[in-house]
Structure formats: structure tokens, C-alpha cells
C-alpha positions in Angstrom: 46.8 19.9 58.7 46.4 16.0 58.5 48.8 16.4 55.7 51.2 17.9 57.8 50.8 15.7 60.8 51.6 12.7 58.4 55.0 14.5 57.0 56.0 15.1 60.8 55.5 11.2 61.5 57.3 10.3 58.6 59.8 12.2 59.1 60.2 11.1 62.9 60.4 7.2 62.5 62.9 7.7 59.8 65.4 7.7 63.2 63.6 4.9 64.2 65.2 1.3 64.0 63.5 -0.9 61.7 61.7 -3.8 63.2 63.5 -6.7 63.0 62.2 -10.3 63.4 63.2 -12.8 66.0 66.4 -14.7 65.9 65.8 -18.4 65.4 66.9 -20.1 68.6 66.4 -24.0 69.2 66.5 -26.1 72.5 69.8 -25.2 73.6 68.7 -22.1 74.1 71.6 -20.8 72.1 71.0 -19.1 68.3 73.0 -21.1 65.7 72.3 -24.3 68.0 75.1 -22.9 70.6 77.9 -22.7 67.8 80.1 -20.0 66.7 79.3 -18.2 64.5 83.0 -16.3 63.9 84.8 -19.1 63.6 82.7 -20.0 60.3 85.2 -17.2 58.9 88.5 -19.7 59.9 86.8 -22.7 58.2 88.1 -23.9 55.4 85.1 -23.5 52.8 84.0 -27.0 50.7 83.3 -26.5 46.8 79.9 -26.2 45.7 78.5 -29.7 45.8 80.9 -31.0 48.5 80.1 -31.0 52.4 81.2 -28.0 54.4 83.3 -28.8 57.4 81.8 -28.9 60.5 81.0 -26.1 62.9 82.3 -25.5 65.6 80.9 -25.9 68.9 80.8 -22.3 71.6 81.3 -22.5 74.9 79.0 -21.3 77.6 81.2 -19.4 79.4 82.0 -17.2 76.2 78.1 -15.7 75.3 77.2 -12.3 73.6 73.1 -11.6 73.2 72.6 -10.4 70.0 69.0 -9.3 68.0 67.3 -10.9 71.4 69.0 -14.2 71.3 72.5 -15.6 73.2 75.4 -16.6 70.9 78.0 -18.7 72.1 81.7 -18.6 71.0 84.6 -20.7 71.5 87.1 -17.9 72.5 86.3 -14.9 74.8 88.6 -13.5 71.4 85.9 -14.6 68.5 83.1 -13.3 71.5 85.2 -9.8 71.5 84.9 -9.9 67.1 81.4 -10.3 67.4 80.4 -7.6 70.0 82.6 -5.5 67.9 80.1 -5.9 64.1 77.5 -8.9 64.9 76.1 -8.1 62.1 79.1 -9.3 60.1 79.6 -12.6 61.8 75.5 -13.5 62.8 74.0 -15.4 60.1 71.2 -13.8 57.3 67.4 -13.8 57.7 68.1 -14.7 61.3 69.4 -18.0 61.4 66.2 -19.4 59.5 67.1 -21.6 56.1 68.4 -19.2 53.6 66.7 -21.6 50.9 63.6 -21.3 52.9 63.4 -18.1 52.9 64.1 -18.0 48.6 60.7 -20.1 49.4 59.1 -17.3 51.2 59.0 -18.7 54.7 61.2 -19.2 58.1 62.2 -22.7 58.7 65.4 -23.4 61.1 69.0 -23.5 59.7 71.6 -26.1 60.6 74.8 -24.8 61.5 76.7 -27.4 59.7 75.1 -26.9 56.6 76.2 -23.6 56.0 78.0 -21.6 53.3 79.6 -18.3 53.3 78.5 -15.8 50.1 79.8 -12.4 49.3 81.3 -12.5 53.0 77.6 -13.3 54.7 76.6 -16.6 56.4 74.1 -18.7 55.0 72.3 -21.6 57.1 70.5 -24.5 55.6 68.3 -26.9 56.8 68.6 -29.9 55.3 71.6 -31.7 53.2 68.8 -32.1 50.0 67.9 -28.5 50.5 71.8 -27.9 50.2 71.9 -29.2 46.8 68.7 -27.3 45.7 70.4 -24.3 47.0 73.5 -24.3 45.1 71.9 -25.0 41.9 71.3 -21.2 41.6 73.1 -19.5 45.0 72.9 -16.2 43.2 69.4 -16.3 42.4 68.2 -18.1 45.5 69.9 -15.0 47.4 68.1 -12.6 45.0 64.7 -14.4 45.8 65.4 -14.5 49.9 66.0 -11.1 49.5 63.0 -9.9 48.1 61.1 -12.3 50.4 62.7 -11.2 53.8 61.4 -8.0 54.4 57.6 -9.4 54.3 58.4 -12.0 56.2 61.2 -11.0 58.8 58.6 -9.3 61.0 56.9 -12.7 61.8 57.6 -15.1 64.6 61.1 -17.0 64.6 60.3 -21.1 63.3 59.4 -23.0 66.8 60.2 -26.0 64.1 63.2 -28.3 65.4 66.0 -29.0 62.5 65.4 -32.4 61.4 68.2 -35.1 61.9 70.3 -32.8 64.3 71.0 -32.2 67.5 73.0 -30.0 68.7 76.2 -30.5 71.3 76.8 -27.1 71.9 77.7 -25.3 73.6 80.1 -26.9 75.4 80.1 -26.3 79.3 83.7 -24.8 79.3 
């Protein structure tokens, strides 16, 4: 009977969504520090070792909530893409430091230190944790990968990201 029982729970929560852990949200309030995250997709990407251009900055008036957090866009158009696949455009292991996360824990991400791989959007948190990053992307994303799903579950970093602040979004 137990056996059965267990069979009929499995079977149930297979329809089930899998837990998923916090988004990492900072003092603005906003994830991704109040920046957009489609418009990463319009940025001209840096080569490995150079400094990605800057993000850009939402607006308030253009917000979408998303995996229990607000994300702010610069268009109500690049709001409208994300409503339409966020998980596309929103950033891996929940906006927490891809390298981090190779590491096996959740520490914020930067949204100007970012890099986009195989069409996903990794954050960083640092400028020297850039460069230890793209020594191996390949095998850092291999690592976060097999780190995330013990660690996703746990809380979202309360930690601030160090020598940023954010000026998103914009009031507009």
C-alpha cells in the first residue's frame, strides 16, 4: 500500500512547478538594479577580455514582475518582449554572479558586467571576477550548472554589489 501511495505522489508533483529560488533584488527594489534586461540583446557585445558596454537604465513607468521580483524596461515595447518569454530575456541563476555560482554560492550580479552566452544573460559581480570568468566561460557554465539546482532553493544574496550603485530606474 505504502508503495502505492508513494507512486501516486510521484506521479502527482510531476505537474507540479519546480521550486524556484528568489530573484536577487537590491535597494532599488528593482531585479537587475532597475535595468533592462531586453535591451542587453541590442547591445553591441565587447570581446572576451574587453568591457561590455553599459546597461541600460528601465524606467519606472515600464515594470513587469517576474519569478517574484519587478523588472523595469525602457520601452513599454522591450516590457511587452519580456511578458511575452521572461525566461529568455531575465538573467541565469536569478540575477546572482554567474561565476559565483561556478563557486557554489549566490552572491549579487552587476548589470554592467554582464555577457551574453549561447543566447542567456550572465551577471557578474565584480570586474576581477570578470576576468576569472572568461578564462573558462564554457566550463564555469558547466560548473554553475551543476551547482544551481542545490543551491537555487536558498534565500536570494541580501549582499549589496560592491563599487556600484545603481541609477535606475529612471522615474520616466
Amino acid at each position: 500500500m505504502k508503495r502505492v501511495l508513494f507512486a501516486a505522489i510521484a506521479a502527482a508533483s510531476f505537474g507540479l512547478p519546480a521550486f524556484a529560488g528568489d530573484q536577487y533584488v537590491d535597494g532599488t527594489g528593482f531585479a537587475v538594479s532597475g535595468y533592462d534586461v531586453v535591451a542587453y540583446r541590442d547591445l553591441a557585445q565587447a570581446p572576451v577580455g574587453s568591457a561590455q558596454p553599459a546597461a541600460v537604465p528601465g524606467k519606472a513607468s515600464y515594470t513587469a514582475e517576474y519569478n517574484g521580483a519587478k523588472f523595469a524596461f525602457s520601452s513599454a515595447e522591450n516590457r511587452d518582449k519580456f511578458t511575452a518569454n521572461p525566461e529568455y530575456y531575465a538573467p541565469q541563476y536569478d540575477g546572482h554572479c554567474a561565476y559565483g555560482v561556478s563557486k557554489g554560492g549566490k552572491v549579487p550580479g552587476n548589470p554592467n558586467l554582464w555577457r551574453i552566452v549561447d543566447d542567456k544573460l550572465y551577471l557578474n559581480i565584480t570586474k576581477n571576477v570578470v576576468g576569472f570568468w572568461e578564462e573558462d566561460i564554457p566550463g564555469n557554465i558547466n560548473l554553475a550548472e551543476g551547482n544551481w539546482p542545490g543551491i537555487e532553493p536558498d534565500a536570494a544574496s541580501d549582499r549589496v554589489i560592491p563599487n556600484f550603485t545603481s541609477t535606475a530606474p529612471n522615474k520616466g
